[in-house]
N, C-alpha and C positions, 0 to 999 in steps of 0.2 A: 447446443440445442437445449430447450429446457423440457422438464419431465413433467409427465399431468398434473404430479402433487403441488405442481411450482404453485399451487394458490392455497396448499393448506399451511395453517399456522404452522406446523413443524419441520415444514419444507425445510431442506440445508442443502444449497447446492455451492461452488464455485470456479470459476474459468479464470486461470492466471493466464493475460495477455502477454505480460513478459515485464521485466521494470518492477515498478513498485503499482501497477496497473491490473487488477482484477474484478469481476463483477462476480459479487456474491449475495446469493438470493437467501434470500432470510423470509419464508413464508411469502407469502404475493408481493414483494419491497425488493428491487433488484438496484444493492448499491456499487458503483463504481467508486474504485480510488486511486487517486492521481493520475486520472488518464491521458497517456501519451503514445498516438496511434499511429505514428508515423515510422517512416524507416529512418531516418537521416535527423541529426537533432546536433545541429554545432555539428563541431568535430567527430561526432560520435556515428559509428554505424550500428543497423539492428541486425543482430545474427539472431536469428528467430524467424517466425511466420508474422507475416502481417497479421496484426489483427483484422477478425470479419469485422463484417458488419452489422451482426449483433451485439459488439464493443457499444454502439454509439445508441443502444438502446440503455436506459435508464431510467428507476424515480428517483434517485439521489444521488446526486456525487459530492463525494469527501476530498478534501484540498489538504494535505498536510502543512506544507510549510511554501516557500515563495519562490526555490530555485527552478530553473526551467524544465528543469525533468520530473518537474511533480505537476507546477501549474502552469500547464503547457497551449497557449493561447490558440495555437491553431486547431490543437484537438479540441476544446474545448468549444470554440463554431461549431462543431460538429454534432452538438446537442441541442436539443431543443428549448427554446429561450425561454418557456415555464419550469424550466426543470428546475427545483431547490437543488445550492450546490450552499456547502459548508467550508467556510475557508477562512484564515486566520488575517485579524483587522488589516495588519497589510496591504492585502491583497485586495481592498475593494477597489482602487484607483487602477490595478492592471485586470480587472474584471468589465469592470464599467462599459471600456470599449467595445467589448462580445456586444453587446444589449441584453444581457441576462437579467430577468423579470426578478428573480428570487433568490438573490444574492443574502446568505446569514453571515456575517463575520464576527468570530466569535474569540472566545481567550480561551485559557486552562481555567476549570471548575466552570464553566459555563453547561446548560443543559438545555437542548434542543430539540424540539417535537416536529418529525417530519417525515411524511410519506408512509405514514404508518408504526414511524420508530422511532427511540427515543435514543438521542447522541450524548452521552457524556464526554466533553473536551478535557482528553489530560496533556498537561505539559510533556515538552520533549527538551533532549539535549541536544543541540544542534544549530549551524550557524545563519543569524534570525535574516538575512540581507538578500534581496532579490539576485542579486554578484559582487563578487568583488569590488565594483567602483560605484553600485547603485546607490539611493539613498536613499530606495525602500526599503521599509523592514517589516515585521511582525514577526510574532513570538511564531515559534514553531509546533507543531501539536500531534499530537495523539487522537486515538479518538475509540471509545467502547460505545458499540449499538448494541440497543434490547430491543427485537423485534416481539410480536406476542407471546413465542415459545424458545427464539433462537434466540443465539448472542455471539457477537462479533471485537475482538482486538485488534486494531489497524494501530501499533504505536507511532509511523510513519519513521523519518528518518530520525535513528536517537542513539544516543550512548547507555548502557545500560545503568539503571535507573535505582536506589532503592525503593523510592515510592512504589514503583512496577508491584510490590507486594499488595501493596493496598487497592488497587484492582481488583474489581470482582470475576473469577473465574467464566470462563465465557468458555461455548461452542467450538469456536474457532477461532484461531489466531491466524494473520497473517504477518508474519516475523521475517523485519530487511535482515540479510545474512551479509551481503558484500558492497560491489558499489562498481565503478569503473574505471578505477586506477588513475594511477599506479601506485597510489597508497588509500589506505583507507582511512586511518586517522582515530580521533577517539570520539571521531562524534558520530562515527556509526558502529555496527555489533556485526562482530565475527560469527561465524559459527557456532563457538562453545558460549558464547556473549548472549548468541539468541537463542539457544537453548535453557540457560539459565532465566531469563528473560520468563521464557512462556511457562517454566515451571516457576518463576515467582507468581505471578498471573494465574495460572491451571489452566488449562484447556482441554479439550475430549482431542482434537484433531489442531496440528500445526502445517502450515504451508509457510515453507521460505519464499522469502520477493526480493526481488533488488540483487538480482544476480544475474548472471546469464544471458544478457541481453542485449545493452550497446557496450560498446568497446571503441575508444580511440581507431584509428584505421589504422593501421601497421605497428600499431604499439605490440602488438603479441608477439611481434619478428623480432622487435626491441628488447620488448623485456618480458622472453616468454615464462619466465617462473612468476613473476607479479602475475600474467595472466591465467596462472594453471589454479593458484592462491585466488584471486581477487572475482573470478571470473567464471571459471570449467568447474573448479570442485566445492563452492559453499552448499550448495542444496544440498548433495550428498553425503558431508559432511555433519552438516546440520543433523540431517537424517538419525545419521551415528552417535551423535552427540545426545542427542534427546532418546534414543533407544537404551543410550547406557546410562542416561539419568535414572533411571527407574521413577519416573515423576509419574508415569500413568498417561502422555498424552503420547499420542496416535500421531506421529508424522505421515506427512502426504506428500507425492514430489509429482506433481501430472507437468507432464509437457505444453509447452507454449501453446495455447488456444485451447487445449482438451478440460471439456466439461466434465468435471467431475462430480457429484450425486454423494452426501454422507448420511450416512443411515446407522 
């Protein structure tokens, strides 16, 4: 639900769906990122709540990079075809077919005026290929929003970065912690990866994403320590991590779909 302030400029709200999928309001600007609203996705199941149906409200959606669990075609129907969405050059060839009105595709250091906010596109480390045997690509990306008052770090899927320092400190971070096995590799950030992360960056408040959420089907039976690691304990973890940095930022861990209000 959103709160009455949600239309003043210092509004700070956010609803992690589950994934690397949450809507966060920045003043009257309600942005989604990498929305994927389904239960079933390939091989993967959603152990979570379905997202409502206030998921599919939006003025802006952010696309990180091209794999299917970021830019996820069928959720993305499920927006409305004026909606500005931001998404890296890649992507405009598997966009196209939606019939989206306002497609921006953009690179790293590009800057973005939209719906009220201003998007700086930063690079990420991570692999550029729609899949394994696709032959699309584009660069992978990040992305910091300046709403009137608020401010947002979405680095999307990445390895930890030194540039990350040269980020302007923002409001809120939303920092990927895991992924969905059975290994995670170096082109995403662990735990102590993504706490280092948001203290290069600064932030008042951090929420983990990219944890918790689809999982292989019976892979937990298989290899239940990869899933206790990869899956059950990044968020909490994370938590701890950033609580013992002493960096100053405020971790947050709300459950699938709960709205959560920062003040």
């Amino acid at each position: 639900m959103t709160s009455p302030s949600a239309r003043q400029p210092g509004h700070l709200a956010v609803t992690w769906w589950g994934h690397a999928t949450a809507t966060v309001e920045l003043g009257g600007t309600r942005i989604v990122t990498d929305p994927v609203l389904v239960d079933r996705l390939f091989h993967l199941r959603r152990y979570g709540v379905t997202p409502r149906p206030e998921a599919r409200t939006a003025d802006l959606v952010l696309l990180s990079h091209l794999h299917g669990d970021h830019i996820h075609l069928r959720s993305l129907r499920q927006y409305r075809r004026d909606l500005p969405v931001i998404a890296p050059h890649g992507a405009r060839r598997l966009l196209r077919r939606l019939g989206l009105e306002d497609v921006r595709t953009v690179a790293p250091g590009d800057v973005v005026e939209a719906a009220g906010v201003t998007v700086e596109v930063l690079p990420a480390t991570h692999d550029d290929r729609r899949s394994p045997l696709s032959q699309i690509r584009g660069a992978s990306l990040g992305f910091r929003v300046q709403g009137t008052e608020r401010s947002l770090w979405f680095p999307g899927d990445t390895g930890l970065r030194d540039d990350m320092s040269d980020v302007r400190p923002v409001d809120l971070a939303l920092v990927p912690v895991g992924g969905w096995g059975p290994t995670l590799g170096p082109l995403h950030m662990d735990p102590d990866e993504g706490s280092e992360a948001v203290a290069r960056v600064g932030a008042r408040w951090a929420l983990p994403v990219h944890w918790g959420t689809f999982w292989p089907v019976a892979l937990s039976r298989i290899t239940p320590a990869r899933h206790t690691t990869l899956f059950t304990t990044p968020g909490a973890r994370f938590v701890e991590a950033v609580r013992a940095s002493d960096s100053g930022v405020i971790p947050v861990l709300p459950r699938h779909g709960e709205w959560m209000g920062l003040v």
